[in-house]
Backbone bond lengths (Angstrom), bond angles and torsions (degrees), N, CA, C in turn:
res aa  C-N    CA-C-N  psi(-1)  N-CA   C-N-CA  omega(-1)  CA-C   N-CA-C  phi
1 X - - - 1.457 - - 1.524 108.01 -
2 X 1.501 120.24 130.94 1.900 109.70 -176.78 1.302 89.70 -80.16
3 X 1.723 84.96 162.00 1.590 115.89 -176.62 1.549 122.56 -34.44
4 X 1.834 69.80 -46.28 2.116 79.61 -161.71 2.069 104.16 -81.15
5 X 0.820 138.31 -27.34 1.349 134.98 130.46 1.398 119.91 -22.29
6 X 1.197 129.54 -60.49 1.587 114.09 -154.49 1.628 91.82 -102.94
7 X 1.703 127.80 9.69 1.221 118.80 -174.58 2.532 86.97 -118.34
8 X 0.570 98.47 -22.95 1.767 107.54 167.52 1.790 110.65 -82.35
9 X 1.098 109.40 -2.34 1.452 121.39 176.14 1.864 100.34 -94.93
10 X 1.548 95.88 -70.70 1.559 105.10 176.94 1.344 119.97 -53.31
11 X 1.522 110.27 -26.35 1.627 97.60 169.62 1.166 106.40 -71.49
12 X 1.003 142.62 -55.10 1.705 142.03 157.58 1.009 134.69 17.75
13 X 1.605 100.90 -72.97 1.194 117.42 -154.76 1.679 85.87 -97.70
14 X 1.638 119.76 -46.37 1.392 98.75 173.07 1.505 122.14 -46.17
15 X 1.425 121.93 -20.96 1.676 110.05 -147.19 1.743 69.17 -87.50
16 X 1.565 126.70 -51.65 1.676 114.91 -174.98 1.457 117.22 -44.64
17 X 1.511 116.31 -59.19 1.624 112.88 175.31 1.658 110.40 -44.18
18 X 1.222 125.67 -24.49 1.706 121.80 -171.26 1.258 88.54 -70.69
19 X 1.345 119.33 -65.18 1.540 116.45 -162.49 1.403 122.28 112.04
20 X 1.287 106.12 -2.77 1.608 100.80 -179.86 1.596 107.17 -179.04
21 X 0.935 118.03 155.08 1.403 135.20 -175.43 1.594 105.97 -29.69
22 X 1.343 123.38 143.98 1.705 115.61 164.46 1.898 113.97 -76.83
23 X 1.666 93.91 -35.55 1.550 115.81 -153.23 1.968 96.45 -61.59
24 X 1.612 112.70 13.44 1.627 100.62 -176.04 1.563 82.72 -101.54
25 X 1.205 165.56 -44.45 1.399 149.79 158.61 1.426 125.26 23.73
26 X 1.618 131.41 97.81 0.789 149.35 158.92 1.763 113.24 -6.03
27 X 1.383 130.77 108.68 0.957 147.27 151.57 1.785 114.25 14.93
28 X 1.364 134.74 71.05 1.407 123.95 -150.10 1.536 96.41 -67.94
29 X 1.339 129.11 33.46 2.082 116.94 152.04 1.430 92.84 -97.37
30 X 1.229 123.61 -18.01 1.326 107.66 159.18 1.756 143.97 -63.89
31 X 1.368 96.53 -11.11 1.213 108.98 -170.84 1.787 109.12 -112.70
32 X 1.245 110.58 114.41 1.324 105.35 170.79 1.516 118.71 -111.26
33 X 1.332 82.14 156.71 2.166 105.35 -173.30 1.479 85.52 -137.18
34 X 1.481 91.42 129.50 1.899 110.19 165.97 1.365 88.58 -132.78
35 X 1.726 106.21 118.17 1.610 122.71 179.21 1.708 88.88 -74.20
36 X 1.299 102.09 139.12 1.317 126.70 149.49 1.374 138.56 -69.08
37 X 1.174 113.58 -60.12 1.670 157.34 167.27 1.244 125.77 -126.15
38 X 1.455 127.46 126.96 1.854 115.67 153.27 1.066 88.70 -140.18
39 X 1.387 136.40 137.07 1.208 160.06 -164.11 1.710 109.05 -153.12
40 X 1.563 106.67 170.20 1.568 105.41 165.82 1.537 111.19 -52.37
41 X 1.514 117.81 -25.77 1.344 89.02 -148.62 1.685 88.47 -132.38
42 X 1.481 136.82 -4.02 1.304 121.89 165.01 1.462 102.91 -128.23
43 X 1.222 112.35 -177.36 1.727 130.02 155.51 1.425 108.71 -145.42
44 X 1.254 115.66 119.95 1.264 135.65 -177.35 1.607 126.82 -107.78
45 X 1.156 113.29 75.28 1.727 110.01 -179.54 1.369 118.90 -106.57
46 X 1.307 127.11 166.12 1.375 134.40 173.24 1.654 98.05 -119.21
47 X 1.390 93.47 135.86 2.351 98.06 -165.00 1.737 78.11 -122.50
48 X 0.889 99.97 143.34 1.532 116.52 152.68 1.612 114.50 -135.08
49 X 1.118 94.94 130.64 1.823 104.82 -173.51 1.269 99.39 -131.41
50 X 1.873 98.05 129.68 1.459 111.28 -177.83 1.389 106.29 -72.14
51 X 1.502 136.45 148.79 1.374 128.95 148.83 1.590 109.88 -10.73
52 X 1.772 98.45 135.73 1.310 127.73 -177.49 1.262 120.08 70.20
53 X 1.689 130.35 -11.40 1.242 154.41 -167.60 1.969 100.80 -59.33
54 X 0.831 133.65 152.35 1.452 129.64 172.69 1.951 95.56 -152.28
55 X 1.227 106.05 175.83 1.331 129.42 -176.91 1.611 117.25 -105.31
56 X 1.572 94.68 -21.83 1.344 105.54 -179.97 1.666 100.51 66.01
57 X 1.518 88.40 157.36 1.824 92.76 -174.18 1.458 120.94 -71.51
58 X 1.424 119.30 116.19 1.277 104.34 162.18 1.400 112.05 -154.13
59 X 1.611 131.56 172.05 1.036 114.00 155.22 1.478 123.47 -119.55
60 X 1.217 123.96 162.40 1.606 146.50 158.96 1.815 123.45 -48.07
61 X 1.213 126.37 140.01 1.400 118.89 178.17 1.396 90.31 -73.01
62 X 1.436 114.23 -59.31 1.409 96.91 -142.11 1.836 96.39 -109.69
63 X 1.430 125.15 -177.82 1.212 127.99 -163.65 1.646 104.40 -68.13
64 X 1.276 125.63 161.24 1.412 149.37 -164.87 1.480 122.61 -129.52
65 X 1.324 136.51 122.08 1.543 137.23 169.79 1.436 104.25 -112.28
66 X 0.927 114.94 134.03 1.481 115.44 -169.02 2.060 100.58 -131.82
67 X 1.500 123.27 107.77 0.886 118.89 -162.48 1.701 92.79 -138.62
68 X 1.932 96.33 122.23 1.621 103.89 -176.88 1.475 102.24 -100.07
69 X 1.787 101.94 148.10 1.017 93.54 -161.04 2.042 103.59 -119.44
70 X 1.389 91.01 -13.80 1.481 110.76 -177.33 1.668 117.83 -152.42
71 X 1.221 121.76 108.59 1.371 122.59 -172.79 1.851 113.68 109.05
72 X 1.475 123.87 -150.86 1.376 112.83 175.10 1.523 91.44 -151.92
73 X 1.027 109.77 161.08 2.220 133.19 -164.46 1.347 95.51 -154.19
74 X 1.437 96.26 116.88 1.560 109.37 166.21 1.830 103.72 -97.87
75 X 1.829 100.71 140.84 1.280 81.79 -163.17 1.723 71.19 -126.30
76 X 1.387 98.47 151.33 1.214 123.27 178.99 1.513 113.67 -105.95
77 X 1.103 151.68 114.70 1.699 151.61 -168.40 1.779 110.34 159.95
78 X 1.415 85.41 146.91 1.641 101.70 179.18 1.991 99.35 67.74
79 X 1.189 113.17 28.24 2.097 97.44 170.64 1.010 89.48 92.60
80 X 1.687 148.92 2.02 1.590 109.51 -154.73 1.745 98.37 -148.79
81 X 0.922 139.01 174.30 1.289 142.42 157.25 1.804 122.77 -120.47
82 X 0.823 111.43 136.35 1.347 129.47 -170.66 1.535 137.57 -136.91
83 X 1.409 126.64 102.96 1.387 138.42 -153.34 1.486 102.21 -87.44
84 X 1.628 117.42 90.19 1.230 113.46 153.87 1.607 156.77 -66.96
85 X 1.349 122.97 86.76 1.499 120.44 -159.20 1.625 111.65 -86.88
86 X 1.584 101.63 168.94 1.452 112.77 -168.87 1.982 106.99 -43.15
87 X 0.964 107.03 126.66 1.643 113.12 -177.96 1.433 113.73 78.53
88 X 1.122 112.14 35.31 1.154 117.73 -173.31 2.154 119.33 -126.36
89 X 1.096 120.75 82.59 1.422 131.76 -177.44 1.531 124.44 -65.21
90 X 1.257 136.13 130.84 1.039 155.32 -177.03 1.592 123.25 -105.90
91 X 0.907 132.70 106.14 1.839 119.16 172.06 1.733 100.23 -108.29
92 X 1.771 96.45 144.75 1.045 99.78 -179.78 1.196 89.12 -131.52
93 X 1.791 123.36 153.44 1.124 132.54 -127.28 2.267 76.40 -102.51
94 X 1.598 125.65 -161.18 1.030 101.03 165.03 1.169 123.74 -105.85
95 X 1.268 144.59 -170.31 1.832 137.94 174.08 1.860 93.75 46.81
96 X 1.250 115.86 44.53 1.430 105.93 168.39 1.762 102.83 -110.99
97 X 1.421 129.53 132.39 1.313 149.71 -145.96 1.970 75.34 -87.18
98 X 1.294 110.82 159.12 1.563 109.00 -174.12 1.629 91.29 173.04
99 X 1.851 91.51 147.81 1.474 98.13 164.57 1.371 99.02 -160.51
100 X 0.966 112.47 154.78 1.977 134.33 -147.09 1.443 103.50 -122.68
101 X 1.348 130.13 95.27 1.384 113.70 176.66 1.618 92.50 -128.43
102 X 1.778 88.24 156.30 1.966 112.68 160.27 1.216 114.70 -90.31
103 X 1.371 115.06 102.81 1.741 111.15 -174.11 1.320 108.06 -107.14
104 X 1.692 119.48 21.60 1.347 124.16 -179.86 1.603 118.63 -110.57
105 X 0.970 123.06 -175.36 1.540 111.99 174.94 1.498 140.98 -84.86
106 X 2.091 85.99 -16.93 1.658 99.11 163.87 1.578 112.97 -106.70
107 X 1.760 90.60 169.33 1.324 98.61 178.42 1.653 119.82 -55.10
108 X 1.278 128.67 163.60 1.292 112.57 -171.24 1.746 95.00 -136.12
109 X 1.359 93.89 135.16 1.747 84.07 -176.01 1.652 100.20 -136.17
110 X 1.487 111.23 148.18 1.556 110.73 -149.01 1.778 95.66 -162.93
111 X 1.510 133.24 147.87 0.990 154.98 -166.03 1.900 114.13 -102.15
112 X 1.151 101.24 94.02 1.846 84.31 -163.00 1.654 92.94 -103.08
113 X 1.262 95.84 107.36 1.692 89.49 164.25 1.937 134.82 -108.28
114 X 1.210 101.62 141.66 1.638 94.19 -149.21 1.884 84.06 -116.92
115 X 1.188 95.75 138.73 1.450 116.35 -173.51 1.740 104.78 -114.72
116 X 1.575 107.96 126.69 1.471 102.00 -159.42 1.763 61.21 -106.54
117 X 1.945 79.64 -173.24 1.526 108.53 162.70 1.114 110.61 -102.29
118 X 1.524 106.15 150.64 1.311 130.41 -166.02 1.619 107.92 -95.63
119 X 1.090 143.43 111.76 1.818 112.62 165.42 1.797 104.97 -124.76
């Protein structure tokens, strides 16, 4: 089966496992990112997303650590959902389809670091 087929499938079925539209996502001037780093070889930001805020679906070239540092992020990727709390790290593999939402009442603020390739 080609790539782009069996990866237009997985968005799919992820956007079905979410359960509902991405496009209700909190106003993105609501959402701030202060880059840390972007370099050849990382990108380093801190996101804080107010309640109801999401990332909307997408994925990354290269692999992802996603580490919250205040509040909770439900992260949606790979079939499954997963409630990330303060001190709590995530790796996502790379080209994995993903979406990041605050389904709590506080703001949620979290460290997403994106690892390019190096050559």
């Amino acid at each position: 089966m080609p790539a782009k087929l069996m990866l237009c499938g997985a968005l799919v079925v992820l956007g079905v496992f979410i359960g509902r539209a991405t496009m209700a996502h909190s106003p993105q001037a609501q959402v701030t990112e202060q880059e840390l780093l972007n370099n050849d070889s990382v990108r380093i930001v801190l996101m804080t997303y107010p309640p109801g805020a999401d990332s909307d679906l997408h994925l990354n070239e290269g692999p992802e650590i996603t580490i919250v540092q205040e509040g909770e992020l439900a992260l949606y990727a790979q079939g499954k959902r997963e409630a990330l709390r303060p001190r709590s790290a995530h790796w996502l593999p790379e080209s994995s389809a993903h979406l990041a939402r605050n389904e709590s009442k506080r703001p949620a603020k979290f460290w997403s670091i994106l690892l390019k390739r190096c050559e």
